[in-house]
TIFIDO-827910 format. One line per 8 residues: their letters; for each residue z, x, y of C-alpha. Coordinates in Angstrom, 3 decimals. Example, Ala and Ser with C-alpha at 12.3 -4.5 7.8 and 13.67 -1.06 7.14 Angstrom:
as) 7.800 12.300 -4.500 | 7.140 13.670 -1.060;
This chain:
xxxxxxxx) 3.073 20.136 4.220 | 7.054 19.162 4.336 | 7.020 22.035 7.002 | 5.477 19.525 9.737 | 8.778 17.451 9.041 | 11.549 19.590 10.975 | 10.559 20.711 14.441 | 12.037 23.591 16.533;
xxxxxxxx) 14.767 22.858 19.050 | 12.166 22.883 21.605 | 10.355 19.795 20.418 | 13.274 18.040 20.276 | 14.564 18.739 23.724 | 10.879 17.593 24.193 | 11.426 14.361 22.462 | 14.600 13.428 24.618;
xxxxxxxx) 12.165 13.597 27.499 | 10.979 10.553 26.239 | 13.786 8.548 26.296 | 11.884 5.839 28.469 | 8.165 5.569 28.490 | 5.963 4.335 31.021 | 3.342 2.528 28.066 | 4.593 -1.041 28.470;
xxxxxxxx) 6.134 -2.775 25.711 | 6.492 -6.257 24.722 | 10.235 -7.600 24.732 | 9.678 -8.523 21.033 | 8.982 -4.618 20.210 | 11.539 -3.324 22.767 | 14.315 -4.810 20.757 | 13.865 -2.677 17.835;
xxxxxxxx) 14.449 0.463 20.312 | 17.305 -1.341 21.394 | 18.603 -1.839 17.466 | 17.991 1.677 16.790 | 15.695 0.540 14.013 | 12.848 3.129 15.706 | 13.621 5.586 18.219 | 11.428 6.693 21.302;
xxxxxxxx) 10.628 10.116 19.450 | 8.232 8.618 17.321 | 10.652 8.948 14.134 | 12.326 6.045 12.161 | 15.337 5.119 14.171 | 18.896 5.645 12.597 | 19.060 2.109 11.731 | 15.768 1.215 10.440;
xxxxxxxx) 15.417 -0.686 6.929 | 12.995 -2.541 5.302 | 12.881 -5.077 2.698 | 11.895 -4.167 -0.971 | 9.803 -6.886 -3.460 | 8.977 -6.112 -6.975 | 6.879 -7.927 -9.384 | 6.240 -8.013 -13.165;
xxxxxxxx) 3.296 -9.998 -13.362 | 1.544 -11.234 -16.720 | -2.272 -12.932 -15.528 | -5.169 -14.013 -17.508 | -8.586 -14.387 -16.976 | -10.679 -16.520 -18.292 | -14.803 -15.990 -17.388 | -16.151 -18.683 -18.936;
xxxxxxxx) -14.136 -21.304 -16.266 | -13.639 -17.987 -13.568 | -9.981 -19.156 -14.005 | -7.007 -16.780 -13.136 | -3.751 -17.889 -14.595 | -0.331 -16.536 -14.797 | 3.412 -15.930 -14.626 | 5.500 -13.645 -12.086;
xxxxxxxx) 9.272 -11.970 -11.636 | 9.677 -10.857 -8.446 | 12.691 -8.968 -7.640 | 13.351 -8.878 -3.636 | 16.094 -7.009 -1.940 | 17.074 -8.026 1.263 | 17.617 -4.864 3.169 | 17.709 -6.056 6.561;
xxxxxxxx) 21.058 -6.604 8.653 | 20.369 -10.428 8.525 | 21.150 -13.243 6.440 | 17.760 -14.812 5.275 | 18.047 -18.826 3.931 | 14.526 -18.746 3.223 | 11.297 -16.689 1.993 | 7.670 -17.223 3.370;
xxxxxxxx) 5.315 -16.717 -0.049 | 1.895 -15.734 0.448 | -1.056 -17.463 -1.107 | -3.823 -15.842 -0.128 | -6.471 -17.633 -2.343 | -5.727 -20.737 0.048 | -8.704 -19.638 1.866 | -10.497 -21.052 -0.099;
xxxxxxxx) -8.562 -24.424 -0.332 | -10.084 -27.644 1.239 | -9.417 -28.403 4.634 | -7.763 -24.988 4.906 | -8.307 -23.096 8.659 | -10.515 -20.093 8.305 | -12.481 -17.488 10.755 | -15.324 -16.917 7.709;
xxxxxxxx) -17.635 -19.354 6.495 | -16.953 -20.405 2.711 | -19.427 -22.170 0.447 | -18.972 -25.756 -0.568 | -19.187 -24.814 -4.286 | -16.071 -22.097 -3.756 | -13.566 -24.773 -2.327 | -10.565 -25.437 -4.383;
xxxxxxxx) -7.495 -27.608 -4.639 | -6.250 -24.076 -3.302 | -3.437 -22.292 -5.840 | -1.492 -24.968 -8.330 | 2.571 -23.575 -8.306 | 5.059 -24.309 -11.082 | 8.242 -23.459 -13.052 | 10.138 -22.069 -9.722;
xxxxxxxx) 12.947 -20.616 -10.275 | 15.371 -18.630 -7.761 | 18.349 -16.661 -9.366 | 17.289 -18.286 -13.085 | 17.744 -21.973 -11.263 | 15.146 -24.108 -10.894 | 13.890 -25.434 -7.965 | 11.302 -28.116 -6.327;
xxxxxxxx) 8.178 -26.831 -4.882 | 7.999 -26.866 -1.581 | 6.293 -29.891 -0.670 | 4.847 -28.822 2.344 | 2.394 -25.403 2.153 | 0.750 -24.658 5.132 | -2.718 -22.242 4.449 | -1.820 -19.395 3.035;
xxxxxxxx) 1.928 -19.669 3.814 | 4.715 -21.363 1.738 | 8.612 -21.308 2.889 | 10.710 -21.477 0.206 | 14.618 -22.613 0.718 | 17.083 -20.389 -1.583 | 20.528 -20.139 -1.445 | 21.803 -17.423 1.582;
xxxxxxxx) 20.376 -13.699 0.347 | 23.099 -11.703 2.270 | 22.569 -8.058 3.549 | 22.212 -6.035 0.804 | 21.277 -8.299 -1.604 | 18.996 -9.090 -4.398 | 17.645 -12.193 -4.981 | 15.209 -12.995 -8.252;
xxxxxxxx) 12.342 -15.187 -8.590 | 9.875 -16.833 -11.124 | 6.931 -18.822 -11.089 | 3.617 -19.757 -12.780 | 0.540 -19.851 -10.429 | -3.225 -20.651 -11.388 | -6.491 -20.912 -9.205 | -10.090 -20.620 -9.511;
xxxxxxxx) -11.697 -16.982 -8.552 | -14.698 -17.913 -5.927 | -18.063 -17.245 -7.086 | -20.517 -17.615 -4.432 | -18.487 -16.615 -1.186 | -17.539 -12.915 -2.072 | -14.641 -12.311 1.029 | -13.312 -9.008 -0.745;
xxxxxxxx) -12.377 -10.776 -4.126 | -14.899 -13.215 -6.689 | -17.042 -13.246 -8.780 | -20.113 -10.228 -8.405 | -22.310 -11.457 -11.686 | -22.152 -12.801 -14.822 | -19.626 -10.309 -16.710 | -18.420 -8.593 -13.474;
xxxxxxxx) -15.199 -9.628 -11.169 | -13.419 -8.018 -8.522 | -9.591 -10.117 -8.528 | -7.648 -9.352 -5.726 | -4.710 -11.364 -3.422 | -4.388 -13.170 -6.928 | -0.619 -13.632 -7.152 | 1.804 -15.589 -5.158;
xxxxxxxx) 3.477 -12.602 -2.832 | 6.779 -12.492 -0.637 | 5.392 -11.706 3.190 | 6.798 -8.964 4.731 | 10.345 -9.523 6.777 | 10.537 -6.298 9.481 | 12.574 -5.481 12.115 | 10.323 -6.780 14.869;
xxxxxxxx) 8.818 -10.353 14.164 | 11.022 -11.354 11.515 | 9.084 -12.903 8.767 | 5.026 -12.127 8.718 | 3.917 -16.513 9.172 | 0.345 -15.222 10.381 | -1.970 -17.047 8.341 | -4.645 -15.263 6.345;
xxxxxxxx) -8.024 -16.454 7.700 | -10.777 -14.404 6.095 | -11.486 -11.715 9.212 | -8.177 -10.378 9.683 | -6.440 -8.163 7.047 | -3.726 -8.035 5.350 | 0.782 -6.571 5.788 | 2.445 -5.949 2.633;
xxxxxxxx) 5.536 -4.491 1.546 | 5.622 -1.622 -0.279 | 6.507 -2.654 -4.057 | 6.715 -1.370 -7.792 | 4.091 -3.268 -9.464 | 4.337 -3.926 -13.462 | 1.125 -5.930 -14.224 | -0.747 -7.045 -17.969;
xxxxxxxx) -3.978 -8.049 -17.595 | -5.464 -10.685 -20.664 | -9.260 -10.630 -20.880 | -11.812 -10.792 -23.665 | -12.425 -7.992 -25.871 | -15.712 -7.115 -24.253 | -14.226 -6.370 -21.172 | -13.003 -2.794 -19.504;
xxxxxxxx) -10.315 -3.880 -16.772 | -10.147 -0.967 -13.883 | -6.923 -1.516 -11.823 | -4.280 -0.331 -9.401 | -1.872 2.032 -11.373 | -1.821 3.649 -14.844 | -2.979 2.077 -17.468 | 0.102 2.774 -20.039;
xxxxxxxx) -1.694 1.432 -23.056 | -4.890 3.308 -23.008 | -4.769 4.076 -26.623 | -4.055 0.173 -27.806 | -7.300 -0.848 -25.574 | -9.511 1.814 -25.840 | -11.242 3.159 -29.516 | -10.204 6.514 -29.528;
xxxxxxxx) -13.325 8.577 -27.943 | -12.831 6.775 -24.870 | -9.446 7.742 -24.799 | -10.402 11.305 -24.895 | -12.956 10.621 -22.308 | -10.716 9.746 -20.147 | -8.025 12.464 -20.573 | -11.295 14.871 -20.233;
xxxxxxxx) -11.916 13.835 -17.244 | -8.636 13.961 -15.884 | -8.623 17.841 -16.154 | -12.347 18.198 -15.149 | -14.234 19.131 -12.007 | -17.680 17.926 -13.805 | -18.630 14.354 -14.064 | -17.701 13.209 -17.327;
xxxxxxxx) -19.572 9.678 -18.704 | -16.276 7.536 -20.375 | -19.015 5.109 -21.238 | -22.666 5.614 -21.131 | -25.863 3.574 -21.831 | -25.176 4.081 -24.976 | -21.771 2.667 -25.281 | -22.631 -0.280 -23.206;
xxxxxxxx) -25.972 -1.194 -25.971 | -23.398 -0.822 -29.274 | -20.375 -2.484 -27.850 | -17.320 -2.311 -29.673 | -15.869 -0.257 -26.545 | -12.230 -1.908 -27.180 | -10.227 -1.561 -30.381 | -10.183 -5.473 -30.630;
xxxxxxxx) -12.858 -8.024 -29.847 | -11.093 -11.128 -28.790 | -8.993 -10.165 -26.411 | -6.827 -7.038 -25.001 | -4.094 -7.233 -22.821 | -3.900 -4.099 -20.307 | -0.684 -3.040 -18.829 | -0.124 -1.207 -15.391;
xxxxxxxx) 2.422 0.126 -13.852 | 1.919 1.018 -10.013 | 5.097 2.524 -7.989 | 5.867 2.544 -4.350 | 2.155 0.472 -3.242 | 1.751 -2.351 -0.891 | -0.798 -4.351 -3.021 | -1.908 -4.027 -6.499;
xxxxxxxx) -5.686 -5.359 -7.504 | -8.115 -5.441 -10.668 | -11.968 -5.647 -11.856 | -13.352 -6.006 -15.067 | -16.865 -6.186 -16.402 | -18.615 -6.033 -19.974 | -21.614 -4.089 -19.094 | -20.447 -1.321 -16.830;
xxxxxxxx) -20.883 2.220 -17.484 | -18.018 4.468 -16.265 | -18.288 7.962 -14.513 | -15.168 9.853 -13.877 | -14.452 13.609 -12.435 | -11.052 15.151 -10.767 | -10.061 17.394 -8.594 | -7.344 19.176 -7.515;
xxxxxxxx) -5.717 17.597 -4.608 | -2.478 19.653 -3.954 | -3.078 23.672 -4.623 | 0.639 24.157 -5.003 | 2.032 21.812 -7.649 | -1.730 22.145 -9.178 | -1.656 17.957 -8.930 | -4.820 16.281 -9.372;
xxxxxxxx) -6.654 13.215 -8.524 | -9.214 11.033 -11.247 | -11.937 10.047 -9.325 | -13.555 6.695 -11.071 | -17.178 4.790 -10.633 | -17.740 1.827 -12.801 | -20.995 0.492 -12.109 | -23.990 -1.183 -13.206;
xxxxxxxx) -26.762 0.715 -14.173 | -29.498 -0.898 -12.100 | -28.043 0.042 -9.087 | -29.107 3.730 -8.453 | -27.058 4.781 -6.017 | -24.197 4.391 -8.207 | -25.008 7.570 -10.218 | -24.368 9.607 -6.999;
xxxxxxxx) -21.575 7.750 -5.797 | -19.378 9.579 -7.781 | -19.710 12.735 -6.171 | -19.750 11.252 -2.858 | -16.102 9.937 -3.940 | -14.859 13.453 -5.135 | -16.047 15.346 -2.410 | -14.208 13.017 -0.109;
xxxxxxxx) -10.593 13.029 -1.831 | -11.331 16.527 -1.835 | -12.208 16.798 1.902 | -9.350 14.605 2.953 | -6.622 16.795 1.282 | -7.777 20.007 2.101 | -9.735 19.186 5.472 | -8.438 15.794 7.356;
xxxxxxxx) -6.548 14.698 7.305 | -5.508 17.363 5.085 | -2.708 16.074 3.347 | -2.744 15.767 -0.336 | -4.432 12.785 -1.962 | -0.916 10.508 -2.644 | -2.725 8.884 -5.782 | -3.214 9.585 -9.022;
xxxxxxxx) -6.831 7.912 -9.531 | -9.448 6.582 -6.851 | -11.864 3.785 -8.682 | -14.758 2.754 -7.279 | -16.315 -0.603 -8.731 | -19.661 -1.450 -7.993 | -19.277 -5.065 -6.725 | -20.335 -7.263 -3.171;
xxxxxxxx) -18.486 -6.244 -0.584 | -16.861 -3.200 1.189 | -13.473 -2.863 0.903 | -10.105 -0.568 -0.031 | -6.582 -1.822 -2.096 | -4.689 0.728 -3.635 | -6.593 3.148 -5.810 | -9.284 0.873 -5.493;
xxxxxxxx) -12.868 -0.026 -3.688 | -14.928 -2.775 -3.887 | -18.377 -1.066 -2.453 | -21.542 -3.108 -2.471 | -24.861 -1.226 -4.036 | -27.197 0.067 -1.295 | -30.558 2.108 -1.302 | -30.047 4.439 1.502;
xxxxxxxx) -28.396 7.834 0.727 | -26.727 8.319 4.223 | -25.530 4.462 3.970 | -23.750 5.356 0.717 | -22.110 8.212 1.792 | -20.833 6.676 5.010 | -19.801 3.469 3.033 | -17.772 5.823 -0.010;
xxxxxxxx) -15.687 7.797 2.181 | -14.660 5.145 5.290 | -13.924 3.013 2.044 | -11.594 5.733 0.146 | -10.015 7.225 3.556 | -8.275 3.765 3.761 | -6.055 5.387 0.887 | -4.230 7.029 3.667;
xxxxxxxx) -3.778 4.083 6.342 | -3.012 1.355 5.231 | -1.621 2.136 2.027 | 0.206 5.580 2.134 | 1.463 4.173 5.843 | 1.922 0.664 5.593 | 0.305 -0.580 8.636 | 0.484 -4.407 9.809;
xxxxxxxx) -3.535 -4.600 9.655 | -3.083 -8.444 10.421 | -1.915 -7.468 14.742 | -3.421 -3.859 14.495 | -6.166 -3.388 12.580 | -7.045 -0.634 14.519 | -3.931 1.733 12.893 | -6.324 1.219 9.950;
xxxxxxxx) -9.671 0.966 10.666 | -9.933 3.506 13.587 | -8.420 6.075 10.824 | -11.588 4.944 8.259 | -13.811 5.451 10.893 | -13.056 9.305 12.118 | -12.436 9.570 8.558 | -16.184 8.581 7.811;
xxxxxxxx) -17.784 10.721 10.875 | -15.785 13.968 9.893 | -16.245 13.487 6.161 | -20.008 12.245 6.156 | -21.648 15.778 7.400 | -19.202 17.428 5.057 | -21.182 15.305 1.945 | -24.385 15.821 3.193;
xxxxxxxx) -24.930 18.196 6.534 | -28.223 16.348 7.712 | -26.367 13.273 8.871 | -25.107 12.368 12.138 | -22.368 9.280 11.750 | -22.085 7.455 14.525 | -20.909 3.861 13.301 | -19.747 2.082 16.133;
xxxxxxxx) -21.271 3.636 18.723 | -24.033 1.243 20.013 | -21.569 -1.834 19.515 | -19.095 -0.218 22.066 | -21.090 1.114 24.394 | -22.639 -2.610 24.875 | -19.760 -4.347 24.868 | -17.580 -1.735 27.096;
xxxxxxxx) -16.968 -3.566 30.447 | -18.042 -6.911 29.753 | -15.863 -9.957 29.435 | -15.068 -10.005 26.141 | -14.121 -6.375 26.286 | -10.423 -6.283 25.598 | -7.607 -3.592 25.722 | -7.380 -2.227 21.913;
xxxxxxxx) -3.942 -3.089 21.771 | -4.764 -7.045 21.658 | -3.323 -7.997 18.761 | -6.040 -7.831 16.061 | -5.616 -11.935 15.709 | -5.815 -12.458 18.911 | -9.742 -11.300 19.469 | -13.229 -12.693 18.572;
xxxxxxxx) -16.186 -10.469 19.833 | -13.811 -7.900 20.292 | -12.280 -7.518 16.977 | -14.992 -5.262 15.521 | -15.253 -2.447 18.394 | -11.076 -2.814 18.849 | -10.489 -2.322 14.972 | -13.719 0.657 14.190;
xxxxxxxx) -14.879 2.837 16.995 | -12.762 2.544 19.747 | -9.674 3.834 18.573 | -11.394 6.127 16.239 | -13.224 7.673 19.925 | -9.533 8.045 20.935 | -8.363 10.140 17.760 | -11.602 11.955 18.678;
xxxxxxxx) -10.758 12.691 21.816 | -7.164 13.739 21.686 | -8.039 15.920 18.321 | -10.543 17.408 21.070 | -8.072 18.329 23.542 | -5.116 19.450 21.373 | -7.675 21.400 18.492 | -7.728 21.293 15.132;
xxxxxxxx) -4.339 23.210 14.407 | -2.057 21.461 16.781 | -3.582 17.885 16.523 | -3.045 18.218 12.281 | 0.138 19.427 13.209 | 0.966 16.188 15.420 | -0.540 13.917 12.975 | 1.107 15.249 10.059;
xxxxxxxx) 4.429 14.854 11.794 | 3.731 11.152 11.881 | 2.667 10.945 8.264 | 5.528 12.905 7.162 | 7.894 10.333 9.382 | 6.000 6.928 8.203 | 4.897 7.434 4.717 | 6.154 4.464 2.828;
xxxxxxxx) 7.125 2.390 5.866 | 5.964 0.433 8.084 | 4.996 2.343 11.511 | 3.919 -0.072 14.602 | 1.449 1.286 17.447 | 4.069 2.498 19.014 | 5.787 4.642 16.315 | 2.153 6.627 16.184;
xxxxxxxx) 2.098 7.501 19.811 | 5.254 8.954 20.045 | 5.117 10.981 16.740 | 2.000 12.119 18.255 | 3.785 13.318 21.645 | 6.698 14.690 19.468 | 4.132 16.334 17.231 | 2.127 17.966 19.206;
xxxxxxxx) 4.940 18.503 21.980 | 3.021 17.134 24.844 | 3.204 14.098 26.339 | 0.168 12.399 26.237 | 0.949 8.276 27.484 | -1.307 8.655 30.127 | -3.967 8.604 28.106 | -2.603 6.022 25.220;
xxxxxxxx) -2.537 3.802 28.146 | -5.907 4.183 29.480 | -7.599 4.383 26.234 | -5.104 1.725 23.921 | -3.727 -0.122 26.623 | -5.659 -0.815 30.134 | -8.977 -2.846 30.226 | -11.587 -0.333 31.769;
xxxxxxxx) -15.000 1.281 30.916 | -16.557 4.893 29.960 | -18.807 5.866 32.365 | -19.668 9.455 33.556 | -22.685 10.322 35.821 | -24.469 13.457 37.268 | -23.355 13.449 41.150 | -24.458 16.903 42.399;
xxxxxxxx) -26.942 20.080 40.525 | -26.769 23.200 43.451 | -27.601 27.245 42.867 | -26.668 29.794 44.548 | -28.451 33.134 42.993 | -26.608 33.415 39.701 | -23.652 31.268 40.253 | -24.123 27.086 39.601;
xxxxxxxx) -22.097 24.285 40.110 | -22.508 20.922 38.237 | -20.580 17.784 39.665 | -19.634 15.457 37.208 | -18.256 11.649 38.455 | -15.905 9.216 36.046 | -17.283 6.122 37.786 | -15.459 4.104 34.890;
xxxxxxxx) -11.960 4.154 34.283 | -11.658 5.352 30.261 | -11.589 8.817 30.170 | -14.135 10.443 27.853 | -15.150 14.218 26.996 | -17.721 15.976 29.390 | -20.543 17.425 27.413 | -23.322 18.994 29.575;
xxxxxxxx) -26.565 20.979 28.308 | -28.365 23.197 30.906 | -31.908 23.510 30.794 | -33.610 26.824 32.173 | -37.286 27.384 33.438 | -37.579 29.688 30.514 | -37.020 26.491 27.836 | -33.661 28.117 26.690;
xxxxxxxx) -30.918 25.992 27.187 | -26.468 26.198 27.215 | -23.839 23.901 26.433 | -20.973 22.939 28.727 | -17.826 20.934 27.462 | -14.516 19.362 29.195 | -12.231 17.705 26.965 | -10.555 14.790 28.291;
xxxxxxxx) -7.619 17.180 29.751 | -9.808 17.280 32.896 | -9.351 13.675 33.840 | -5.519 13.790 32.978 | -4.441 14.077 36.905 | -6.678 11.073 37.814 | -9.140 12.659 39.164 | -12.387 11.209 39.348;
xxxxxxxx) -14.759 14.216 39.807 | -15.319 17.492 37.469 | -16.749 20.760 38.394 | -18.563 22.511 36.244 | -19.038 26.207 37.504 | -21.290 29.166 35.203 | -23.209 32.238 36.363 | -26.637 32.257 35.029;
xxxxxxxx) -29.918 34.687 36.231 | -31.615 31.845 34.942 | -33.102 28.933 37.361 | -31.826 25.510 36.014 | -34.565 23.280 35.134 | -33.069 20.214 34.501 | -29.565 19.110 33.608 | -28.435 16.286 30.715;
xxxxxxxx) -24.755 14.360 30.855 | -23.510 13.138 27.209 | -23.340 13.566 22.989 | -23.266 11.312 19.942 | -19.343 10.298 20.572 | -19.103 10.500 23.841 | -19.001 6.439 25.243 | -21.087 5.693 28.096;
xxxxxxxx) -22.268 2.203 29.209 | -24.769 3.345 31.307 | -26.703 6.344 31.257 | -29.233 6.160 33.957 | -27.597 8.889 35.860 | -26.983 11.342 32.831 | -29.848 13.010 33.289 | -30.678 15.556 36.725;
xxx) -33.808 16.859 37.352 | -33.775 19.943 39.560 | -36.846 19.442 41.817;
């Protein structure tokens, strides 16, 4: 893949073409060009930097109170050209604090006194608490962290894990926990907004740095912990079958049970009984989270995710037993770290294990997914692999989900129509669809590159299937070779860092060596609609015209069928290339013997907000 990373001198005689661009830019964002911390060809600029924060974390918990209790190091090097006299902390369990602002409603038995601080130190000095914490934000005075350096922090932190408002972390029964956002975090300082003070409401996501993660997890003996990382003490926890479960499994395509009915009845799964402390270790990741449970069985496969260093991928489901799907979930999750290194975005799997827990809601960390249990097959599927995609955006490129959840989201969502059919070829994925095309051209319709924090009835079709239509679309007009080619130009570029809307849509023009603004700004920047219609059917002996009208403004694909008097039928497609001149008509021109019948405008992922004139009939 490292091929994608050096162009010839023809793409980058291509990318000083781009040296301004007409996509308009906030002043905020046009700075960094300015700064040389990113560049107009898509690439990191020369001076680009980011900050560095990473923890050793020791946390217990305790489910008997559903307390989570513990003590961090953090180690944060200041990167960045700038003198910083202060940190912002993240505490993201504040959403659940009384009184605390949130988008999501919270149940009156889950608030909390939010997260109790204490012990601060900063360089082995201790300090006061701030005495002001506003949400999920705390700013924390410390002595001037110059360019380059390193500053080092400690403190204790405790809160109590929600149990009946599950908002991707809490309690799922009795003996089963999903624990994420559990430790007090340093927000991300970048070359663009400075320190990350958004607030973490419950809708909007999340912007981390990416960290080295060193984390021991205390529970009761009864418990299996499944976590970010490598567990580096599997033979201390685990009695020694398991252990060679596990390593089984690592090197094997077949579904291996690690524990079974069986196991689960007798117990005794741990080499202790009243406790076990499990240690992680998790490099180069923006987040780090765990689950545990004492009645889960545990399925685990591999498979081989890079065919040149022979690398493979464990591919985890702990579940419980009563929920049926579960069984095939599995396979649904190897087939699609499979499919997304050898198919799309066909780039090798970065991580060493995928784990998916069986808990209440539907969503990704770090070698992690917390999927909810559902009856329906094609559900399942869809749910598995938009879930495990995420590995790729936002973790392997550390996209600011908080402003543009879309650099996420959209990626999930093309992800999940492309991988789907590949699971299971009877099903036809098109999440997203129905939202869009109703809310397309109404009021509360807004440009996709609203910051993600900014929207309401928006959010939803801004963040899912609008931006995954344009992926669509441009993969459409470039092909499958050359729009790989561009995208794995901006993975090779971004990996590991922190790439803003802009950074994607030049890598893409560099990438595929073709400029293509004109339609990121009609697609990700200008308000507008999709909507084609049939103008004009004529016949002239064998040769036939079809006229084809944008009467929206959002370019979309052209996808035709013909119908002949003798019930066969053809297909007729125009990517969006044929709108790129602003045109607002297409001609469709074919020889045929055949007598055309009746005509039909549209397909599944084609957007359309009204389709009253999609369909001709030749009289």
């Amino acid at each position: 893949m490292r091929k994608y990373c050096m162009l010839p001198l023809v793409l980058i005689l291509f990318q000083q073409a781009f040296a301004q661009s007409p996509l308009y830019m906030p002043l905020t964002i046009k700075k960094a060009y300015e700064r040389q911390t990113r560049s107009y060809n898509g690439a990191p600029g020369a001076r680009y930097w980011q900050n560095k924060a990473d923890y050793d974390i020791r946390v217990t918990f305790d489910p008997v109170t559903n307390g989570v209790s513990g003590s961090e190091q953090i180690r944060y090097v200041n990167n960045s050209p700038d003198t910083l006299r202060a940190v912002n902390v993240k505490l993201f369990p504040n959403l659940f604090q009384k009184g605390a602002v949130r988008n999501m409603a919270v149940s009156a038995e889950d608030l909390t006194d939010g997260v109790s601080l204490k012990n601060l130190k900063v360089n082995g000095v201790a300090k006061p608490l701030p005495t002001t914490v506003k949400g999920t934000n705390m700013n924390i005075a410390i002595p001037d962290l110059y360019p380059g350096q390193t500053a080092q922090f400690e403190l204790n932190f405790a809160y109590i894990l929600n149990e009946n408002t599950h908002i991707r972390t809490g309690s799922v029964d009795t003996g089963a926990y999903f624990i994420a956002y559990f430790f007090p975090r340093i927000a991300v300082y970048d070359d663009i907004n400075g320190w990350d003070q958004i607030p973490y409401l419950g809708m909007q996501e999340f912007y981390n740095d990416f960290s080295d993660f060193r984390v021991a997890i205390t529970v009761p003996g009864s418990y299996q912990v499944w976590a970010t990382g490598d567990l580096k003490n599997t033979a201390a926890v685990y009695k020694d079958k398991y252990v060679q479960r596990i390593a089984a499994a690592e090197k094997s395509n077949e579904v291996i049970a690690v524990i079974d009915s069986n196991d689960v009845k007798e117990g005794y799964i741990t080499q202790r009984s009243d406790s076990n402390t499990w240690q992680f270790e998790a490099v180069n990741v923006p987040d780090f989270a765990f689950a545990l449970a004492n009645h889960y069985q545990w399925n685990a496969t591999s498979v081989e995710v890079d065919h040149t260093t022979k690398r493979r991928t464990r591919v985890d489901v702990a579940f419980n037993a009563a929920h049926a799907d579960f069984f095939d979930v599995v396979h649904y999750a190897r087939v699609t770290v499979d499919k997304m290194s050898h198919h799309f975005p066909a780039w090798p799997f970065p991580y060493p294990h995928e784990t998916v827990f069986d808990g209440l809601d539907q969503m990704e960390y770090p070698m992690m997914v917390n999927d909810n249990p559902l009856s329906d097959k094609t559900q399942a599927i869809e749910l598995t692999d938009h879930e495990v995609f995420h590995t790729m955006f936002p973790f392997y490129m550390g996209t600011n989900e908080t402003q543009y959840a879309w650099m996420d989201e959209g990626w999930a969502t093309i992800g999940e129509w492309i991988i789907s059919p590949l699971i299971d070829s009877s099903i036809v994925d098109d999440y997203g669809m129905l939202p869009y095309n109703y809310i397309a051209g109404k009021q509360q319709d807004l440009p996709i590159m609203t910051p993600s924090n900014q929207t309401t009835d928006a959010y939803v079709t801004n963040s899912y299937p609008k931006p995954a239509l344009g992926y669509l679309y441009v993969k459409d007009m470039l092909g499958d070779s050359l729009f790989l080619k561009a995208l794995h130009h901006y993975i090779a570029q971004w990996h590991g860092k922190h790439p803003q809307p802009y950074d994607f849509f030049y890598c893409m023009n560099t990438g595929a060596g073709r400029n293509m603004d004109w339609f990121w700004k009609s697609w990700f920047f200008d308000n507008g609609y999709p909507d084609l219609g049939i103008t004009r059917v004529s016949q002239k002996g064998k040769e036939a015209n079809i006229e084809i009208t944008s009467i929206g403004t959002k370019p979309v694909p052209v996808d035709v069928t013909v119908f002949f008097d003798d019930n066969s039928s053809t297909k007729l497609h125009r990517s969006i290339a044929c709108w790129e001149k602003g045109n607002k008509t297409v001609s469709l021109t074919f020889s045929s013997p055949k007598k055309i019948k009746k005509v039909t405008l549209g397909s599944t992922w084609v957007a359309d907000v009204d389709k009253h004139d999609n369909v001709y009939e030749v009289k």
